[in-house]
C-alpha positions as CSV (number, residue, x, y, z in Angstrom):
1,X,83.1,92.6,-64.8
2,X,83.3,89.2,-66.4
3,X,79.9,87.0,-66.7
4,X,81.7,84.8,-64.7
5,X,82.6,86.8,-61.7
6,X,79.4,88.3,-62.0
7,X,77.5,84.8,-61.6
8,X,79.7,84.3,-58.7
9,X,78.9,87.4,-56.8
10,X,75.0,86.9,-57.5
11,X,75.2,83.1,-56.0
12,X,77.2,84.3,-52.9
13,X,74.7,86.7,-52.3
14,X,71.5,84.3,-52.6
15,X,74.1,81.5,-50.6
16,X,74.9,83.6,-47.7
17,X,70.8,84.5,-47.2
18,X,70.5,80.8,-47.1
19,X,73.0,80.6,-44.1
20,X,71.4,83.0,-42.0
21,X,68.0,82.4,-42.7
22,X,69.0,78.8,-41.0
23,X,70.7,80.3,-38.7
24,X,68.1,82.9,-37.3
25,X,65.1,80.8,-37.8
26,X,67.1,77.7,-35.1
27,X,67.5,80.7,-32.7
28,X,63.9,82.2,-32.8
29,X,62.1,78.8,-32.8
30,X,64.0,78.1,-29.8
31,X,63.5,81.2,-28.0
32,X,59.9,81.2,-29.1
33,X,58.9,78.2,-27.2
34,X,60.7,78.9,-24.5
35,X,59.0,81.8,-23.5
36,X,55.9,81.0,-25.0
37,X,56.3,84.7,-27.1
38,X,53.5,84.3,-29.7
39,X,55.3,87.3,-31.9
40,X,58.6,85.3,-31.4
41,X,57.2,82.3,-33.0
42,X,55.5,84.5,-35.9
43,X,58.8,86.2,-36.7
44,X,60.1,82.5,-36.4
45,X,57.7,81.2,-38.9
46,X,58.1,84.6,-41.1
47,X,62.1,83.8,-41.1
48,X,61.1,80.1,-42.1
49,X,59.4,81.0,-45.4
50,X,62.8,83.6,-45.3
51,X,64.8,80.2,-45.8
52,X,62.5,78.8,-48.3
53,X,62.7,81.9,-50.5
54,X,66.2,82.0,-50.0
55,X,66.6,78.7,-51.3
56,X,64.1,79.1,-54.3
57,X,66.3,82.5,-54.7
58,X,69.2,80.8,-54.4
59,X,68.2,77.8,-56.9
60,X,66.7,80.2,-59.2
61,X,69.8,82.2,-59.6
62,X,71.7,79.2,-60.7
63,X,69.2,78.5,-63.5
64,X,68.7,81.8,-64.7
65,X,72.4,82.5,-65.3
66,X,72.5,79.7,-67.9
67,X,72.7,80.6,-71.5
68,X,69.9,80.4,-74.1
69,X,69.7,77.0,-76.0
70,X,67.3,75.3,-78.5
71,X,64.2,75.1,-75.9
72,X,64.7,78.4,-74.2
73,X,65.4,80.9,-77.0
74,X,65.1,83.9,-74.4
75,X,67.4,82.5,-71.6
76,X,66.0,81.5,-68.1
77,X,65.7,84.8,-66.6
78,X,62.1,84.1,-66.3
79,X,62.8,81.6,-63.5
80,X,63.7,84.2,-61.2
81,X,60.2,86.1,-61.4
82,X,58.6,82.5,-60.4
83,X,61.1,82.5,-57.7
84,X,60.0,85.7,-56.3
85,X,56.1,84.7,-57.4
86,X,56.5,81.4,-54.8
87,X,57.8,83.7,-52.3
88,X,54.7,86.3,-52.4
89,X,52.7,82.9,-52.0
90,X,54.2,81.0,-49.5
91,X,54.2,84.8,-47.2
92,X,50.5,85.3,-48.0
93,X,49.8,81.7,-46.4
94,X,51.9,82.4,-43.4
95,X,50.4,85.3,-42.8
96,X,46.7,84.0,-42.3
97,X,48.0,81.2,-39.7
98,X,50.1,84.1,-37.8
99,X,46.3,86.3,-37.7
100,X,44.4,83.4,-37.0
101,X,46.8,82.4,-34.2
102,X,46.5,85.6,-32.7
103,X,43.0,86.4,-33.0
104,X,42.5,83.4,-30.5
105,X,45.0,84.0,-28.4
106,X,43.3,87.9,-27.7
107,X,39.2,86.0,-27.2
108,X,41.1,83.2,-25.2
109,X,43.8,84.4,-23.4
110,X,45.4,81.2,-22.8
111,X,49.1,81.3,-22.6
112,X,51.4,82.8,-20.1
113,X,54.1,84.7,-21.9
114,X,57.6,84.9,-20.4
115,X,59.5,87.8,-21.3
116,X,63.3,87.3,-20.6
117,X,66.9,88.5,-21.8
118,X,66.9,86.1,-24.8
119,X,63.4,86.9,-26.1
120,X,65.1,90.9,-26.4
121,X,68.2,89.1,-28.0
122,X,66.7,86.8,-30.5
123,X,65.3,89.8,-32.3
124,X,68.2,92.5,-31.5
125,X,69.9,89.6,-33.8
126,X,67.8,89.2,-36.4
127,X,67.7,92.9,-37.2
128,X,71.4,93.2,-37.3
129,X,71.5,90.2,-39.6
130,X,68.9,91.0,-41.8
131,X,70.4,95.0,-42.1
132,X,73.6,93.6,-43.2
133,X,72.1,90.5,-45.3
134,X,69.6,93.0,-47.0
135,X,72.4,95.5,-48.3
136,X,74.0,92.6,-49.3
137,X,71.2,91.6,-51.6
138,X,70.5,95.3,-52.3
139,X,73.4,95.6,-54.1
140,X,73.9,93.0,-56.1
141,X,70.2,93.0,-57.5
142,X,71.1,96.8,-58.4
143,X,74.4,95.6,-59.9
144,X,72.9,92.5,-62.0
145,X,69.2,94.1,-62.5
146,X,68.3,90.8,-60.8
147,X,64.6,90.4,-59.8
148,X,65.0,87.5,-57.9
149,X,67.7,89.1,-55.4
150,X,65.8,92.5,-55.1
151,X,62.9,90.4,-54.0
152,X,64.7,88.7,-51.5
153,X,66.4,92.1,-50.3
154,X,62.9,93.3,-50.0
155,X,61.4,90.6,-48.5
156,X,64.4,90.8,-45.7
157,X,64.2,94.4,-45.4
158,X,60.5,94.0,-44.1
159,X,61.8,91.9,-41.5
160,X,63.9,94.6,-39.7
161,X,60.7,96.4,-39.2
162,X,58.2,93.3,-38.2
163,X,61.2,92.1,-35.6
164,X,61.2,96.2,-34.0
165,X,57.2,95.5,-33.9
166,X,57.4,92.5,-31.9
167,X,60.3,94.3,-29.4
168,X,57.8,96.7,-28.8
169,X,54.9,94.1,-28.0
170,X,57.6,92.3,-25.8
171,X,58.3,95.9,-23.9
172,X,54.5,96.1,-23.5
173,X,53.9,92.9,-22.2
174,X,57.3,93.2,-19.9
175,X,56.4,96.5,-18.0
176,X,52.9,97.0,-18.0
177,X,51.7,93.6,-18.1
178,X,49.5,94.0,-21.5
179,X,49.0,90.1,-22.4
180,X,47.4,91.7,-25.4
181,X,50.8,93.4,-26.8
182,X,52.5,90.4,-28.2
183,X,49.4,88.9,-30.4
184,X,48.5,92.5,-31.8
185,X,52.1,92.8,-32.7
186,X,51.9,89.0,-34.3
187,X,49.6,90.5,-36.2
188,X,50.6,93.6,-37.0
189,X,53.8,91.6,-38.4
190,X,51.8,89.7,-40.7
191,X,49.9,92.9,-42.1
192,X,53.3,94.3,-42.7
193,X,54.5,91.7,-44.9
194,X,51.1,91.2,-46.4
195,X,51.5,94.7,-47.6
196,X,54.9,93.8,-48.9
197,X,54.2,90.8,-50.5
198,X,51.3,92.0,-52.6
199,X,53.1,94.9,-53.6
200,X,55.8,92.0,-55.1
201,X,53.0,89.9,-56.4
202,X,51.9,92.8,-58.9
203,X,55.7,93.4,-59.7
204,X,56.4,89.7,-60.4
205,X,53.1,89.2,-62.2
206,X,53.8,91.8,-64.4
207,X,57.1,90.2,-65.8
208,X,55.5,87.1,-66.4
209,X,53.2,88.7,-68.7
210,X,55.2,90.6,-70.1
211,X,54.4,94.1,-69.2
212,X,56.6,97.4,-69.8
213,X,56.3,100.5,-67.8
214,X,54.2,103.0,-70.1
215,X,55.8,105.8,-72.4
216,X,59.0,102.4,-73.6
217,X,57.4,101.8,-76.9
218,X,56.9,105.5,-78.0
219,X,60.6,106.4,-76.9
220,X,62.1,103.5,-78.8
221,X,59.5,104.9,-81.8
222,X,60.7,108.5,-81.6
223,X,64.6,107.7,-81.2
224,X,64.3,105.3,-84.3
225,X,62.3,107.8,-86.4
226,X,64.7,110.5,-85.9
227,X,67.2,108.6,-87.4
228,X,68.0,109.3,-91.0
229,X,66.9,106.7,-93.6
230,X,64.2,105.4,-91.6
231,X,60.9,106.0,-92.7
232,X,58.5,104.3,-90.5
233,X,58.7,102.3,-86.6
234,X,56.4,100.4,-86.1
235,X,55.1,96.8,-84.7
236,X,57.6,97.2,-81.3
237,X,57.9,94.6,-78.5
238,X,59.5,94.7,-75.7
239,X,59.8,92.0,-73.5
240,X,62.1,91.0,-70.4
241,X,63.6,87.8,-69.6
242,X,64.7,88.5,-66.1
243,X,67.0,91.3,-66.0
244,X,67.7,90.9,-69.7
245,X,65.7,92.7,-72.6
246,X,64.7,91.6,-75.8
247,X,63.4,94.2,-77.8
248,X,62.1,93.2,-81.8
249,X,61.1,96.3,-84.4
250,X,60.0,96.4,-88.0
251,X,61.1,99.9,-90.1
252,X,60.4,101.2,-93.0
253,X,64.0,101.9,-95.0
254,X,64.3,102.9,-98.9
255,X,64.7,99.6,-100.5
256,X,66.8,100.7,-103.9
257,X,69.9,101.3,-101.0
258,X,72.7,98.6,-101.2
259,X,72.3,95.4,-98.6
260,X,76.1,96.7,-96.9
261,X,74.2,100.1,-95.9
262,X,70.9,98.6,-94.7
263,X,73.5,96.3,-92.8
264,X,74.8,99.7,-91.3
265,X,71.6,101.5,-90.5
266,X,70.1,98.1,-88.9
267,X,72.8,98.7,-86.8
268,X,72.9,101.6,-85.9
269,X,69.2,101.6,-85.0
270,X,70.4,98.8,-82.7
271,X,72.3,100.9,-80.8
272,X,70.3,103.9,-80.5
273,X,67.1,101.3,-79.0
274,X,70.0,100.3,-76.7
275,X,70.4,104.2,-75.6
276,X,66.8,103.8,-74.8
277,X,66.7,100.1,-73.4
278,X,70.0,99.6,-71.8
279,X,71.6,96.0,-72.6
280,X,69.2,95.1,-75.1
281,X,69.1,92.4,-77.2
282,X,67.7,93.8,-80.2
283,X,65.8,92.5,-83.4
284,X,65.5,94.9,-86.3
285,X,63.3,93.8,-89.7
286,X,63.9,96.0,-92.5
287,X,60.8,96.8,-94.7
288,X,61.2,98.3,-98.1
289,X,59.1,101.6,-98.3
């Protein structure tokens, strides 16, 4: 697939979010303060930072896909890990004014909740969007290797489950009268994505700094060494700028051989790293031994 068709798929993806984060978050406000459904108006808050991610997701996206220039050496892939770093934020704060609210609604007990046919529709909706909008998302951040967009299919996927949460509080409430059900499963909503979002904090953090999963360095080491004509591996980095990796290596070569075959080695050690790091973009400093 083209880099051009493959930008386009990535941007509908983030896009369409945007449209039905607007579009659920109208209907649950609504909804919410009609019927005075406390986990109503926590799933509509949760699916108002969903619109705000999807827009940062949406925005990163468009940055990220442009090319490396004299400033940004790497590309902008790194904007979609602070796109999915605001996210994590922005939940975190929601989901302390969702506990608080709750917490005094259970010592106060002071509003009447009115369960009716639209407070079982608003979220019967919102799971069938967000099932549809999260495979959506699934697949193109498994496609493109985009952080951004499996944050945002993540993020969404946690929504099916915090919506079936607050049907069950709104069933409590409906036939047995429990005033209680709705704010515990407010909060048991915001646990849920607090859960989630730290999980992506750690993940996001991670790329920022730079981190690799463990055991990357000493494959790249071994499947170098076993080549013929290199000596030595050493001083590897490996780094990730959004989906893309950069990986930079110094080896130790015989240094009486002709420049055309160190040319040819340095390249072939390029693509056995690339066996090891998929899609690389790799450096390779030859050392005389």
């Amino acid at each position: 697939m083209s880099p051009e068709s493959a930008e386009r798929e990535k941007k509908w993806a983030a896009g369409s979010s945007v449209i039905a984060a607007v579009a659920l978050t109208g209907f649950k406000i609504i909804v919410g303060i009609a019927t005075g459904s406390l986990g109503i108006l926590a799933e509509a808050a949760h699916s108002g930072l969903d619109l705000a991610a999807a827009v940062m997701t949406y925005l990163a996206i468009r940055i990220s896909v442009r090319p490396a220039d004299r400033n940004h050496p790497y590309g902008h892939g790194k904007v979609e890990n602070l796109s999915a770093l605001f996210e994590t934020l922005l939940l975190l704060l929601t989901c302390g004014w969702i506990i608080y609210s709750a917490v005094d609604r259970l010592i106060n007990h002071s509003v009447e909740i009115e369960v009716t046919f639209w407070s079982f529709a608003v979220m019967a909706t919102s799971i069938a969007v967000d099932v549809s909008r999260s495979r959506i998302l699934y697949r193109a951040a498994r496609r493109y290797k985009s952080q951004a967009l499996e944050a945002d299919a993540l993020h969404f996927s946690t929504d099916i489950w915090s919506s079936a949460v607050v049907i069950i509080g709104l069933v409590g409430v409906k036939l047995a009268n429990w005033w209680f059900a709705d704010a515990v499963a407010a909060i048991l909503v915001a646990l849920i994505v607090i859960y989630v979002s730290v999980k992506l904090g750690f993940r996001t953090v991670a790329a920022l700094t730079d981190t690799i999963k463990p055991g990357v360095e000493r494959q790249v080491i071994d499947a170098v060494e076993a080549l013929p004509g290199v000596t030595n591996c050493h001083q590897v980095r490996v780094r990730y700028s959004g989906p893309h990796p950069f990986v930079d290596v110094h080896v130790l070569v015989d240094g009486e051989q002709t420049l055309r075959a160190a040319h040819d080695l340095t390249e072939e050690i390029e693509r056995v790293i690339q066996r090891v790091v998929p899609e690389a973009d790799v450096t390779v400093h030859p050392e005389p031994t």
